[in-house]
One Martini backbone bead per residue (centre of mass of N, CA, C, O) as a GRO file, in nm:
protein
   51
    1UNK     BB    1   1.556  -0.872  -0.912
    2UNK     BB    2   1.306  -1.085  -0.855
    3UNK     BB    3   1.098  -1.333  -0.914
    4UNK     BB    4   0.833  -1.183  -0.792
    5UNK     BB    5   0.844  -0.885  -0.887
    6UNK     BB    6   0.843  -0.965  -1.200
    7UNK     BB    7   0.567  -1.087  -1.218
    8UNK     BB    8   0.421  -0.834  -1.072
    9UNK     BB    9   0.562  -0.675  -1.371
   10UNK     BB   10   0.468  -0.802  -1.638
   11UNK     BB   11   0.197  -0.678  -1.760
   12UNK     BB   12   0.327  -0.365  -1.775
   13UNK     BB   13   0.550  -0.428  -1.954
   14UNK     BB   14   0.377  -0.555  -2.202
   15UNK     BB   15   0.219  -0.300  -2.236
   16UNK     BB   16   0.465  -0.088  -2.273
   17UNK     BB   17   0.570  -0.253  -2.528
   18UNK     BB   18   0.374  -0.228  -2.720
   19UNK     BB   19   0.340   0.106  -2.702
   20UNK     BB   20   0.642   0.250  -2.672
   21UNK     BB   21   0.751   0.323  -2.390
   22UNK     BB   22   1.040   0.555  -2.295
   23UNK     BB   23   0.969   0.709  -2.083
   24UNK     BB   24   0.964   0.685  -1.752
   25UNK     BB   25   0.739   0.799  -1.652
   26UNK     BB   26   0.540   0.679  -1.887
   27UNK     BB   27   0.588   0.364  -1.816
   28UNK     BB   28   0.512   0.405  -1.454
   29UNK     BB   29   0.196   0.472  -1.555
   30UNK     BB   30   0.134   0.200  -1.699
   31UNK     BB   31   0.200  -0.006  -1.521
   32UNK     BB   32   0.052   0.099  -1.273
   33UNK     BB   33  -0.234   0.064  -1.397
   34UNK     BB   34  -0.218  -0.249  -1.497
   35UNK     BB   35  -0.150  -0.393  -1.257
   36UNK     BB   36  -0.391  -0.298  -1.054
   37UNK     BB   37  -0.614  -0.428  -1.279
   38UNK     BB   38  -0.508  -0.737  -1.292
   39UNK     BB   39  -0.489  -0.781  -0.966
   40UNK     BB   40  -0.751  -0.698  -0.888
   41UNK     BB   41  -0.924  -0.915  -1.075
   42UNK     BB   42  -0.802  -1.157  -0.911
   43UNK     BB   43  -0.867  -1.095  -0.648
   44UNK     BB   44  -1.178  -1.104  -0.690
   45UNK     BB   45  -1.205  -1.373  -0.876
   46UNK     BB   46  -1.070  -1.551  -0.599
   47UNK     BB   47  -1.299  -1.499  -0.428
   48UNK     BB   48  -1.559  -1.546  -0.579
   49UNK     BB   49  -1.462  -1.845  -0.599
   50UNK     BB   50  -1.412  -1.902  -0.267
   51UNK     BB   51  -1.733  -1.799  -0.181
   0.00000   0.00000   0.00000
């Protein structure tokens, strides 16, 4: 895994472990929910910002 999907999967990742999440597909829809509500928010937030 490469330094840059490291970073765009760490959201989901740190969701997953607080939760507790040990089955492959219950982790895997979890980062994937988290990941997309976190990085969309971001690029709201970057449009927000620079429009």
């Amino acid at each position: 895994m490469t330094a840059l999907s490291k970073a765009f999967l760490f959201p989901g990742q740190v969701v997953s472990d607080m939760l507790g999440a040990g089955a492959s597909d219950d982790r895997m829809m979890i980062r994937t929910l988290v990941n997309m509500l976190v990085w969309n928010l971001v690029v709201v937030l970057a449009v927000v910002a620079f429009y």
